[in-house]
C-alpha positions as CSV (number, residue, x, y, z in Angstrom):
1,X,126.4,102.7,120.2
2,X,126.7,105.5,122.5
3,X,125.1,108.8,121.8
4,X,128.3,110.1,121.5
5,X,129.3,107.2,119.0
6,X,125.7,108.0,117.3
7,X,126.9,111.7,117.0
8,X,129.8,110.5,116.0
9,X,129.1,108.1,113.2
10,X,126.4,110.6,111.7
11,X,128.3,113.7,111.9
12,X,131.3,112.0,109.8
13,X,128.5,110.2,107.3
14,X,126.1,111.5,104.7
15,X,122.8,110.1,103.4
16,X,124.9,108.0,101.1
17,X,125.8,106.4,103.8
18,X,123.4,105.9,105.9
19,X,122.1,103.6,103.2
20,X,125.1,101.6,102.8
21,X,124.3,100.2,106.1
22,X,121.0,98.2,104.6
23,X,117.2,99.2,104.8
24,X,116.9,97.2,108.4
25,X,119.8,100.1,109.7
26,X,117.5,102.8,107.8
27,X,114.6,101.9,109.3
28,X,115.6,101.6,113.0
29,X,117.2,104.7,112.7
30,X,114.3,106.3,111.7
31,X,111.8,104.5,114.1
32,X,114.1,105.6,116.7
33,X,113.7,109.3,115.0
34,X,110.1,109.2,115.1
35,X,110.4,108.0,118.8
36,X,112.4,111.0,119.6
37,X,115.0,108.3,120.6
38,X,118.1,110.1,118.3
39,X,119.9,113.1,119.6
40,X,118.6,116.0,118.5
41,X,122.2,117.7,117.4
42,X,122.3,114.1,115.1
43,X,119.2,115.0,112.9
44,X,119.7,119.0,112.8
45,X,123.3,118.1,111.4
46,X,122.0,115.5,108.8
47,X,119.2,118.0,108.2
48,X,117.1,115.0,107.0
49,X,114.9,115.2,104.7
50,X,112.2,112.6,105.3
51,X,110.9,112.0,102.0
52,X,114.3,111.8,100.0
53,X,114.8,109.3,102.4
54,X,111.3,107.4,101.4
55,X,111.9,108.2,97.6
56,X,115.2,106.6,98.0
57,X,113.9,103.8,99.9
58,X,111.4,103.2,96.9
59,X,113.8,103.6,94.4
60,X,115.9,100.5,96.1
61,X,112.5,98.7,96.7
62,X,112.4,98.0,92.9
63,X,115.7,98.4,91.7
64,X,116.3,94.8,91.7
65,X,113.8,94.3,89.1
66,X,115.3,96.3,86.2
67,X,118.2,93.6,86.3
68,X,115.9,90.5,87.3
69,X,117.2,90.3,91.0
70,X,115.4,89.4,94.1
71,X,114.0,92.0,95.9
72,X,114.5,93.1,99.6
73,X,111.2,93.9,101.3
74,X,112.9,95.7,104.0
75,X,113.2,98.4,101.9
76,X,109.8,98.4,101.2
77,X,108.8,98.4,104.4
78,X,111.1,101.9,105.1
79,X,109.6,103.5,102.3
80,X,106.0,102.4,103.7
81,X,107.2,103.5,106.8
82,X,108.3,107.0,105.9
83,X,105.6,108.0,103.4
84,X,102.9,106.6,106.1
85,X,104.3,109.1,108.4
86,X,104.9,111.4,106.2
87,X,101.3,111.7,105.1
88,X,99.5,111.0,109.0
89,X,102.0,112.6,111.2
90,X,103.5,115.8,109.7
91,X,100.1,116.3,107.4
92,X,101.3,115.5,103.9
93,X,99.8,114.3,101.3
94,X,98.7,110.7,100.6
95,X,99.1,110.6,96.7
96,X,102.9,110.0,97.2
97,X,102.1,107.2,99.5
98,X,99.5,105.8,97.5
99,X,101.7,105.6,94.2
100,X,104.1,103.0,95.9
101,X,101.7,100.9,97.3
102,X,100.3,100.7,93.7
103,X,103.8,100.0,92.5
104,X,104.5,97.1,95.4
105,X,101.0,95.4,93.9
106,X,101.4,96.0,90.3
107,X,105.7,95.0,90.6
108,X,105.2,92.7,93.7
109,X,102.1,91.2,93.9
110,X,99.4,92.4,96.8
111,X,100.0,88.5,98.3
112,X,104.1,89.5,98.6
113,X,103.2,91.4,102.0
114,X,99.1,92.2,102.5
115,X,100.5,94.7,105.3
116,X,102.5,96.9,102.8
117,X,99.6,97.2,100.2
118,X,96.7,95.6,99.1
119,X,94.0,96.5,96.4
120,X,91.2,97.2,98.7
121,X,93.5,99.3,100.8
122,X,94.0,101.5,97.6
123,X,90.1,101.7,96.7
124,X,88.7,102.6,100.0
125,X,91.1,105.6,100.3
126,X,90.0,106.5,97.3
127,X,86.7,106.2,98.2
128,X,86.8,107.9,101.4
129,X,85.9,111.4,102.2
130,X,84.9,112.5,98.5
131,X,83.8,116.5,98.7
132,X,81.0,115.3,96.2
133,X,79.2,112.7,94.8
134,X,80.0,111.2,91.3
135,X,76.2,113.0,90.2
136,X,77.6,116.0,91.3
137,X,80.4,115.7,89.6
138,X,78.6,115.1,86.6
139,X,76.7,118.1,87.3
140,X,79.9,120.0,87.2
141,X,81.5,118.8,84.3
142,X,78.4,118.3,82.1
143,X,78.5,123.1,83.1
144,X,82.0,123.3,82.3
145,X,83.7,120.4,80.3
146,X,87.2,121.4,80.3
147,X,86.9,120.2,84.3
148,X,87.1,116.5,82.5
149,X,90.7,117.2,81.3
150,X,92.1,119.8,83.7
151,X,90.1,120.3,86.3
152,X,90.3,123.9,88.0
153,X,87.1,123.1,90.6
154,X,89.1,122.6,94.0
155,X,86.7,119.5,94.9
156,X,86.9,118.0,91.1
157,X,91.2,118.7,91.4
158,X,91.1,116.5,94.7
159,X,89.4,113.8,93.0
160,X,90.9,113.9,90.0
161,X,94.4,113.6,91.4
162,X,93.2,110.6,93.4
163,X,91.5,108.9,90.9
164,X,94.7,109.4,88.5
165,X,97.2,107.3,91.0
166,X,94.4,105.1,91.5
167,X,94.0,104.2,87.9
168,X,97.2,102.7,87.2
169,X,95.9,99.9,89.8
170,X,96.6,97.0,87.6
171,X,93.5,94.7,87.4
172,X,94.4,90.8,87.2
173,X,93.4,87.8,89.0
174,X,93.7,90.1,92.4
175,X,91.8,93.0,91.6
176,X,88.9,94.1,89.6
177,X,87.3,97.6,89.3
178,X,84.1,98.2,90.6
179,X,81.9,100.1,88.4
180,X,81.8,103.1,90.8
181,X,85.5,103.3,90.9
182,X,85.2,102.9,86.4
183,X,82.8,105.9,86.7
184,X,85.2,107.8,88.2
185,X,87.8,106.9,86.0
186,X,85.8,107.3,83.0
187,X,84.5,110.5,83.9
188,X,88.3,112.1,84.2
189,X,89.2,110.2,80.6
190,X,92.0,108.5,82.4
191,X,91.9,105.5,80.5
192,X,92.2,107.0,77.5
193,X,95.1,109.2,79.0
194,X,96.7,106.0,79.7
195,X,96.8,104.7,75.9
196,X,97.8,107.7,74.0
């Protein structure tokens, strides 16, 4: 395809259509994005939006198993794609990132594809770079209990909003919570959230 062809076929299209053309078409197009390898007068007049494109990409990654069909990985692997760069290179968040991962184990298995999610993966990024220590914490909420529920304390919001994706981790024969990564769940209630 010429660039002219690209401008061409792009100008004339919308998202719909870009993924009519598969997840494999997606996801070169956007590798080539990233590489600043697509005209630029392509992406300003698609004005993309780079996580529609990932949500959408997610949403097709488990489609299929609402109506007991086989799934098609490469879609999996543009929504890791997008939500990977979404969260390293342009500074976004992780959480949205995190959640699929945790939905290709819990849906898919973490033996379908190690390299789009696996358990430990999800565990040491919630792990890493806590602003305080579970004692702390503890410190904190055992002050002001309300910080168990909602919490307003910026360090306590960060890892409560980690430890909330985090615990819907299924455990199984692949995955079993340590007891520092119960604590923190305990400590939020999120357990409990889950049941009720």
């Amino acid at each position: 395809m010429t660039i002219q062809d690209e401008i061409d076929f792009y100008s004339s299209s919308d998202s719909l259509e870009l993924f009519k053309q598969g997840p494999q078409f997606v996801l070169d197009f956007v590798k080539r994005s990233f590489a600043g390898q697509v005209p630029k007068e392509v992406l300003k007049q698609k004005n993309l939006f780079w996580y529609s494109i990932a949500s959408t990409a997610a949403t097709e990654t488990f489609r299929p198993l609402l109506r007991s069909e086989n799934i098609d990985l490469d879609w999996a692997r543009l929504a890791n794609t997008l939500f990977e760069h979404l969260a390293t290179s342009l500074g976004g968040s992780k959480l949205s990132w995190m959640q699929f991962k945790i939905g290709v184990i819990n849906n898919l298995g973490p033996e379908l594809d190690p390299d789009l999610a696996t358990p430990d993966e999800l565990v040491n990024w919630f792990l890493e770079n806590l602003p305080v220590s579970l004692d702390q914490a503890k410190a904190i909420i055992s002050l002001e209990p309300s910080e168990r529920v909602r919490p307003k304390h910026p360090d306590l919001y960060t890892i409560f909003a980690k430890a909330k994706v985090v615990s819907h981790l299924n455990e199984g024969e692949h995955f079993q919570r340590s007891q520092e990564l119960q604590e923190w769940i305990d400590l939020f209630n999120l357990d409990e959230e889950e049941t009720s």
